[in-house]
VEXMAR-28128 format. One record per atom (N, C-alpha, C): z, x, y; residue in three letters. Coordinates in steps of 0.02 Angstrom, whole numbers, padded with zeros to 5 digits, always signed. Layout:
BEGIN
ZXYALA
...
***
This chain:
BEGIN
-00432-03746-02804UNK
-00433-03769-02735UNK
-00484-03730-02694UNK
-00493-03663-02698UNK
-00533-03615-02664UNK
-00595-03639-02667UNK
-00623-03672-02758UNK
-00685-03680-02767UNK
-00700-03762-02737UNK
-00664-03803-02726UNK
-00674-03858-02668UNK
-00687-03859-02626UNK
-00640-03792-02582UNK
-00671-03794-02537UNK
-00728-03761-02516UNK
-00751-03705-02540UNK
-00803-03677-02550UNK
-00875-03739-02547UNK
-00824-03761-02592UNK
-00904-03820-02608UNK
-00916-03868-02558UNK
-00863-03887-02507UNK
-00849-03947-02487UNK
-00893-03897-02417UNK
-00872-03830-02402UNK
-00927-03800-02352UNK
-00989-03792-02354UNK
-01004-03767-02404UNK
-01082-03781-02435UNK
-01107-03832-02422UNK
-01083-03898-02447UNK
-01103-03951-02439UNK
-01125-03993-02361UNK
-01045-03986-02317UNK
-01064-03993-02261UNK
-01113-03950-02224UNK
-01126-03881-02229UNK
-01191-03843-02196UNK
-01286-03860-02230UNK
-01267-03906-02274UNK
-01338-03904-02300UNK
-01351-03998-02252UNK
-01292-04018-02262UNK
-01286-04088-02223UNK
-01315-04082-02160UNK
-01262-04028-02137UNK
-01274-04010-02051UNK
-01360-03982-02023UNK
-01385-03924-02077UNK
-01458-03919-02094UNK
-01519-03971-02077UNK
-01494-04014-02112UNK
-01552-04099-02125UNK
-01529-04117-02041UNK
-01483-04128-02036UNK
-01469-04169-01979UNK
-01496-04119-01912UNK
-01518-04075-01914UNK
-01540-04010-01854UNK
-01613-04041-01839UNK
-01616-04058-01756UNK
-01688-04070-01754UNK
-01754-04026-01772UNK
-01807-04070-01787UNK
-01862-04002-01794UNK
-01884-03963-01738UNK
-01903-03900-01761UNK
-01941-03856-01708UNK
-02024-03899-01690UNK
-02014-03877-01618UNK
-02062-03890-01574UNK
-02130-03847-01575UNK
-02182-03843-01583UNK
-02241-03819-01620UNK
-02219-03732-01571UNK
-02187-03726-01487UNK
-02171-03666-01455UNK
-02111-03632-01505UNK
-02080-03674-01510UNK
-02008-03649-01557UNK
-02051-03601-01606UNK
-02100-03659-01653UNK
-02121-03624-01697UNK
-02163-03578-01694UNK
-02203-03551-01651UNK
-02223-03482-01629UNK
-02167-03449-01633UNK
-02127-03439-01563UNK
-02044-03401-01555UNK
-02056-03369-01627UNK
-02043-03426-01686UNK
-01997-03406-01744UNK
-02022-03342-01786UNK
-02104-03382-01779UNK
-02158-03333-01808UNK
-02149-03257-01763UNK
-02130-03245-01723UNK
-02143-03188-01689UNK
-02081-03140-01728UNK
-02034-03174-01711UNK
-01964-03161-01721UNK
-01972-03120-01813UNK
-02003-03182-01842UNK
-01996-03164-01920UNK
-02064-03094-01931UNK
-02086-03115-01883UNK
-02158-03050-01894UNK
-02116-02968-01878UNK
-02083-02981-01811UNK
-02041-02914-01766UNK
-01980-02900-01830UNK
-01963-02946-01872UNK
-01888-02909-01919UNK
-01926-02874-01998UNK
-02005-02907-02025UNK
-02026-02896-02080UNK
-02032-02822-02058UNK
-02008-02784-02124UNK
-02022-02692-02143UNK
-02119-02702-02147UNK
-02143-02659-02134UNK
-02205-02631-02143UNK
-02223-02579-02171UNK
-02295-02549-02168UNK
-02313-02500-02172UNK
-02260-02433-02155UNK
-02258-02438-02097UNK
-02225-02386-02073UNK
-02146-02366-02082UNK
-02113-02417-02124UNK
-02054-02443-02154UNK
-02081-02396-02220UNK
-02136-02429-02238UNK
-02129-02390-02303UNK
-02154-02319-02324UNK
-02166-02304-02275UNK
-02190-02210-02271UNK
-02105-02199-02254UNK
-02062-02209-02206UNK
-01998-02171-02199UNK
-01947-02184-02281UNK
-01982-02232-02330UNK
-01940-02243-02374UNK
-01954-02174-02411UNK
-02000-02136-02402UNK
-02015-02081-02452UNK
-01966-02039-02423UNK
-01920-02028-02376UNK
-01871-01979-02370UNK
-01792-02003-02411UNK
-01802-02069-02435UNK
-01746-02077-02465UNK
-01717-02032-02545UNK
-01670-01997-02537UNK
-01642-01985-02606UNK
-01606-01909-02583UNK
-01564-01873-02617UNK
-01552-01815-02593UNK
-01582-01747-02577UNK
-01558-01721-02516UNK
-01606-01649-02512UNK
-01548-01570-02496UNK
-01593-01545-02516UNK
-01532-01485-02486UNK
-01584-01431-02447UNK
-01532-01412-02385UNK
-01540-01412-02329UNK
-01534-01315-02311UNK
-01588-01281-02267UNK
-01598-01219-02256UNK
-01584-01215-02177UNK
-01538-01225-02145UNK
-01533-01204-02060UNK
-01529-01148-02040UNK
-01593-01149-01981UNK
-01593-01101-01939UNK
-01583-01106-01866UNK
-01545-01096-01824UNK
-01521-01115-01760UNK
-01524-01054-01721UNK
-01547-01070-01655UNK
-01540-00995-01591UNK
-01538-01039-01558UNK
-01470-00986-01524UNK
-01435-01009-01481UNK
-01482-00997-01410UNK
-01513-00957-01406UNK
-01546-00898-01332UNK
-01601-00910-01355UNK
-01654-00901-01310UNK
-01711-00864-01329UNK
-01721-00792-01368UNK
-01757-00781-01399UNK
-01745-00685-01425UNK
-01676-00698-01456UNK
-01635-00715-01477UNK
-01563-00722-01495UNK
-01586-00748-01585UNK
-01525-00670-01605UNK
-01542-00677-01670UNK
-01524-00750-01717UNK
-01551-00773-01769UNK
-01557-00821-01773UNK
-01478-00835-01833UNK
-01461-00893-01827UNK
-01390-00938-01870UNK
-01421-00960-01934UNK
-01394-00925-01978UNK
-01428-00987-02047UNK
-01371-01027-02092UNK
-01381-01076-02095UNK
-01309-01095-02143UNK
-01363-01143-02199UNK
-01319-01157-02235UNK
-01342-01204-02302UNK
-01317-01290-02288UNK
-01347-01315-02321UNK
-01334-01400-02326UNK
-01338-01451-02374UNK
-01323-01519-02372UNK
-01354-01564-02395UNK
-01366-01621-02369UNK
-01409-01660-02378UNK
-01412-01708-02342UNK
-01441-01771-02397UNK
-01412-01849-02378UNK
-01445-01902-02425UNK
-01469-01972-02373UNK
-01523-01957-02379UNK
-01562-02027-02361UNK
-01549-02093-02392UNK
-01539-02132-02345UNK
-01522-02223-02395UNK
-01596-02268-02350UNK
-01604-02305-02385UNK
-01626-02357-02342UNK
-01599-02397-02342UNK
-01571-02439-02272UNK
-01516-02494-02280UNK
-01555-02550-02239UNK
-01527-02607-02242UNK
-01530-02692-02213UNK
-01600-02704-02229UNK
-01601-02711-02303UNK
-01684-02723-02316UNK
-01764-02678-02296UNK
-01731-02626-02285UNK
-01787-02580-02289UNK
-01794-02579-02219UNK
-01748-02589-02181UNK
-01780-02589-02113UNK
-01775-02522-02069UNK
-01727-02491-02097UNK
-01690-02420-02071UNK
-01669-02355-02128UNK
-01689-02313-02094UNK
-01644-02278-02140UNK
-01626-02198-02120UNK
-01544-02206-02177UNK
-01482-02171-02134UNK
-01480-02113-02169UNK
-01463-02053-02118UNK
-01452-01987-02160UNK
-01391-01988-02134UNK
-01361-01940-02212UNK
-01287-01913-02184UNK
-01288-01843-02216UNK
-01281-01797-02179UNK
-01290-01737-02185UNK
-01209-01682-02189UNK
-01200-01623-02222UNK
-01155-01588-02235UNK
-01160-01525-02245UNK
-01136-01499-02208UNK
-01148-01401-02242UNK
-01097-01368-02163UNK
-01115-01314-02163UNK
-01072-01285-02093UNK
-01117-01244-02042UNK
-01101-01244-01983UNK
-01134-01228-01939UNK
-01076-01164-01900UNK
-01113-01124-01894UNK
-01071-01047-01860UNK
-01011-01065-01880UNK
-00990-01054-01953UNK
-00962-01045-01980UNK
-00892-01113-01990UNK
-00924-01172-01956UNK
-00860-01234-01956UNK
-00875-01270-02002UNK
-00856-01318-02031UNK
-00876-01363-02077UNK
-00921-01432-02008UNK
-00965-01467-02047UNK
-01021-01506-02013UNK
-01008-01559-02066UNK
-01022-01608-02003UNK
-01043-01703-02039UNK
-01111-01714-01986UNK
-01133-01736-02008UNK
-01192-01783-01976UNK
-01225-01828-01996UNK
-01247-01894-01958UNK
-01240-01958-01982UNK
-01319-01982-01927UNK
-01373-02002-01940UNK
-01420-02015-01917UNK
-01470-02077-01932UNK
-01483-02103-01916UNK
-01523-02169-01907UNK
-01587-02154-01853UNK
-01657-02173-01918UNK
-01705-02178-01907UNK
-01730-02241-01918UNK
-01792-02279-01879UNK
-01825-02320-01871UNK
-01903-02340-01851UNK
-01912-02421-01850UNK
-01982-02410-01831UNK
-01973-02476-01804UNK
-01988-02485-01733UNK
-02002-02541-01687UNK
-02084-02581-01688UNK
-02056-02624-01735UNK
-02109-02668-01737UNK
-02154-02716-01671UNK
-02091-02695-01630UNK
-02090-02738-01548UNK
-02149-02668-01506UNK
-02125-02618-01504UNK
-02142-02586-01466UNK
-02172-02517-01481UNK
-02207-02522-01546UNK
-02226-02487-01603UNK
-02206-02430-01587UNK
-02140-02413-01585UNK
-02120-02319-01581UNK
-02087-02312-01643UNK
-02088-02257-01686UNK
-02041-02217-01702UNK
-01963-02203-01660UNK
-01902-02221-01686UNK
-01851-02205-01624UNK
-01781-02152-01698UNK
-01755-02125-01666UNK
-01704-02120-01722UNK
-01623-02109-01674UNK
-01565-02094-01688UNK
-01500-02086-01669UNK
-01472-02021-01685UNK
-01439-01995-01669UNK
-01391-01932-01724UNK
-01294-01955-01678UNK
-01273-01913-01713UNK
-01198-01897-01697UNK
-01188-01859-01757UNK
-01140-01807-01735UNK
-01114-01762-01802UNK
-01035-01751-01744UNK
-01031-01696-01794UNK
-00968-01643-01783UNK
-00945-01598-01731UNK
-01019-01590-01699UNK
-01019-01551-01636UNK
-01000-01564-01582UNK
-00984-01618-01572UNK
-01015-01655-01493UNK
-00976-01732-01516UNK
-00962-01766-01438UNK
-00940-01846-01473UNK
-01000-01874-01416UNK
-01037-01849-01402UNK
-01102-01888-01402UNK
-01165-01924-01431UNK
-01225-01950-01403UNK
-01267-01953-01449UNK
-01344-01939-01454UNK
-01379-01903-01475UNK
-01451-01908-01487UNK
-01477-01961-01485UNK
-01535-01958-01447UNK
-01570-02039-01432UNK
-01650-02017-01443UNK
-01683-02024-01475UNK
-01733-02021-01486UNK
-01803-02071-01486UNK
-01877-02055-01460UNK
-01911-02103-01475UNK
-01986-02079-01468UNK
-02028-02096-01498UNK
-02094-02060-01493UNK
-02146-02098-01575UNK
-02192-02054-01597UNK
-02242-02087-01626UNK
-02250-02030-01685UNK
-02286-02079-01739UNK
-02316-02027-01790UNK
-02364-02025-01797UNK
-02409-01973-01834UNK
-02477-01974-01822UNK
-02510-02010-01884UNK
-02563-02046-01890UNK
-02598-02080-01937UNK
-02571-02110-01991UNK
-02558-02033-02037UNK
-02546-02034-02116UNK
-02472-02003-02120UNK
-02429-02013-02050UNK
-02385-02015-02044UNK
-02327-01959-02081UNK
-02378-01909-02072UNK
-02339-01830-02133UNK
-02308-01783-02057UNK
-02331-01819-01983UNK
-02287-01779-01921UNK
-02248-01838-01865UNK
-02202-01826-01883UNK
-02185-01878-01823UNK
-02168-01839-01776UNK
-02159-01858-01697UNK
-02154-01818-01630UNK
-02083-01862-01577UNK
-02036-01859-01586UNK
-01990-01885-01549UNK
-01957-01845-01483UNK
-01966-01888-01432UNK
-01907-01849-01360UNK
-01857-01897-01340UNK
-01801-01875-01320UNK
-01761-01908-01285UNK
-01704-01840-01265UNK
-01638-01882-01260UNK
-01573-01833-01226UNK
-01516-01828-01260UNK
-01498-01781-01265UNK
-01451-01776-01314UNK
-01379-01728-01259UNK
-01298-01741-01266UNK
-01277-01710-01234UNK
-01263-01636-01249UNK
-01262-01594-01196UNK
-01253-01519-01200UNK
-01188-01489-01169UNK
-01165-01469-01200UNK
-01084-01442-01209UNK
-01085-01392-01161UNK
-01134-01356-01149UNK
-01151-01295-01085UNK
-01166-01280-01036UNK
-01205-01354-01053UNK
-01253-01380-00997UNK
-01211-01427-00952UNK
-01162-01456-00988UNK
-01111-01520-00969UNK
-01165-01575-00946UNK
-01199-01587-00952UNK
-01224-01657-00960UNK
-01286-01656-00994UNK
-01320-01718-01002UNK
-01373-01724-01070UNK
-01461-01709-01023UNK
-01462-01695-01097UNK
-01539-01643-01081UNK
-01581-01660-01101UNK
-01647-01648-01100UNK
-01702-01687-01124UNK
-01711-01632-01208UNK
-01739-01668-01244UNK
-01755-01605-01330UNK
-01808-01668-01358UNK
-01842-01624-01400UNK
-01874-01660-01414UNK
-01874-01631-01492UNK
-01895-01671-01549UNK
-01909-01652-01620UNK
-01973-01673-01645UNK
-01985-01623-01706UNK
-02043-01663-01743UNK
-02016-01662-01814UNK
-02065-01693-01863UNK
-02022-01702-01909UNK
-02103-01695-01974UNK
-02104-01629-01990UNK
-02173-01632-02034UNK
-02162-01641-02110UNK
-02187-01699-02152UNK
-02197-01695-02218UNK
-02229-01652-02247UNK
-02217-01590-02264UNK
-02269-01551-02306UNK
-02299-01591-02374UNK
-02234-01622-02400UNK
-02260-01644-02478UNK
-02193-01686-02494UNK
-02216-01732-02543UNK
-02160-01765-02566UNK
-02090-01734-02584UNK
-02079-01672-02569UNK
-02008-01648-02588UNK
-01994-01599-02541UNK
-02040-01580-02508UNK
-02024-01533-02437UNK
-02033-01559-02354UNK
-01990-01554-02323UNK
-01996-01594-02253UNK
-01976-01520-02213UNK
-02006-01525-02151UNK
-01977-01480-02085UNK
-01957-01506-02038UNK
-01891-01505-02011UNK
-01863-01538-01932UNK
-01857-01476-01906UNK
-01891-01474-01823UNK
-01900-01424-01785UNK
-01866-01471-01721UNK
-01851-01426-01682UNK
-01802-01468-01625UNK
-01800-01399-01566UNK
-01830-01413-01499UNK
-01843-01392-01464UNK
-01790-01435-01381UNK
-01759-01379-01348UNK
-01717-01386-01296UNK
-01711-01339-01250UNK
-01704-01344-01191UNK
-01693-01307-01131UNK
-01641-01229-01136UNK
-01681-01204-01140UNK
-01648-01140-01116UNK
-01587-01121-01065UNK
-01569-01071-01056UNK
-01525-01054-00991UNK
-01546-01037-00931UNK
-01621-01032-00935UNK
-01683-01040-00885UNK
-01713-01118-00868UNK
-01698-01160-00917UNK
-01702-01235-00908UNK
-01767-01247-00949UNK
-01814-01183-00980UNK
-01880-01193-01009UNK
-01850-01206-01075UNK
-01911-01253-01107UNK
-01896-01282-01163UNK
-01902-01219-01229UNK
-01873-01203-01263UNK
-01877-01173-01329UNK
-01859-01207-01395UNK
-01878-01158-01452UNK
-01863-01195-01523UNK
-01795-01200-01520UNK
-01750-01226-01546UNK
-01675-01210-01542UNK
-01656-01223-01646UNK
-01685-01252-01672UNK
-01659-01263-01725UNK
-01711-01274-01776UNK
-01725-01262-01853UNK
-01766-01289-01892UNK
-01734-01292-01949UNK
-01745-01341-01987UNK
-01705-01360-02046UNK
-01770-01376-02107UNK
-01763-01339-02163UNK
-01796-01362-02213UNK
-01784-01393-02280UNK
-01794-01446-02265UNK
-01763-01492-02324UNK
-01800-01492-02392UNK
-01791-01483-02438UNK
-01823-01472-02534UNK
-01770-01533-02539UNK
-01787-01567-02588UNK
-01798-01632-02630UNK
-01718-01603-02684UNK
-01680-01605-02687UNK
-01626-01597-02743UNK
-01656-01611-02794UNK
-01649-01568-02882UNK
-01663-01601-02924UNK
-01612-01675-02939UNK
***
């Protein structure tokens, strides 16, 4: 019975299909734009080289001059919905708590930026990110606001994100001080897991 009806839906949507008027030569621009703005690119396929597992070296200061936090990690890159994005989910501990972190990076074909997301463990806020990479695409440069627990409301930070080589990456992440001047606050060095 399931496979009747199954079929009997199929059937009527390919019916319903034929019977749909044609696009209008504007429609068919629209469509073309539409299908041009969702296709992965170039720049799709340089962020695919971060996909697969890495393990993770953190260094965090809290202060300026303030001795520095190091904890250990891991983290695994996916590329998901056809190559269009792709998600880190990260694990290790931070001043001494256990850490999740879950991030989404991208590339706006509309508005050619680099943009990415975060949320972890720290905070039930979110990192918003957006900015550009350079050429050959081994530095990307992102700013946006992320919320601050100290600060009580969200702040401007900005990251970069350098490929040294196919198995070594640097995230550097720079934020407002207790003077409000921007400093390094965090760097993470990611090696390639065997």
């Amino acid at each position: 019975m399931k496979i009747l009806v199954a079929a009997a839906l199929l059937f009527s949507a390919a019916a319903f299909a034929d019977e749909a008027p044609k696009m209008s030569p504007e429609e068919q621009k629209m469509m073309e734009k539409y299908m041009k703005a969702a296709t992965p690119g170039p720049e799709h396929q340089q962020m695919a080289k971060m996909v697969g597992k890495w393990n993770l070296k953190v260094t965090a200061w809290m202060a300026p001059g303030a001795p520095p936090q190091t904890s250990n990690g891991t983290a695994e890159f996916r590329s998901i919905l056809g190559g269009r994005y792709i998600e880190q989910e990260a694990k290790g501990d931070m001043a001494g708590q256990p850490f999740e972190g879950k991030g989404l990076e991208g590339y706006d074909n509309v508005t050619h930026e680099h943009w990415g997301t975060w949320v972890d463990t720290m905070t039930t806020g979110v990192m918003s990110m957006k900015g550009k990479c350079k050429a050959d695409a081994k530095k990307c440069t992102e700013s946006g606001k992320m919320s601050d627990a100290v600060a009580g409301k969200a702040v401007p930070v900005s990251t970069t994100m350098t490929m040294k080589d196919d198995n070594t990456m640097v995230f550097e992440m720079t934020g407002p001080g207790p003077d409000g001047k921007p400093f390094k606050t965090m760097e993470i060095v990611y090696t390639r897991a065997p």
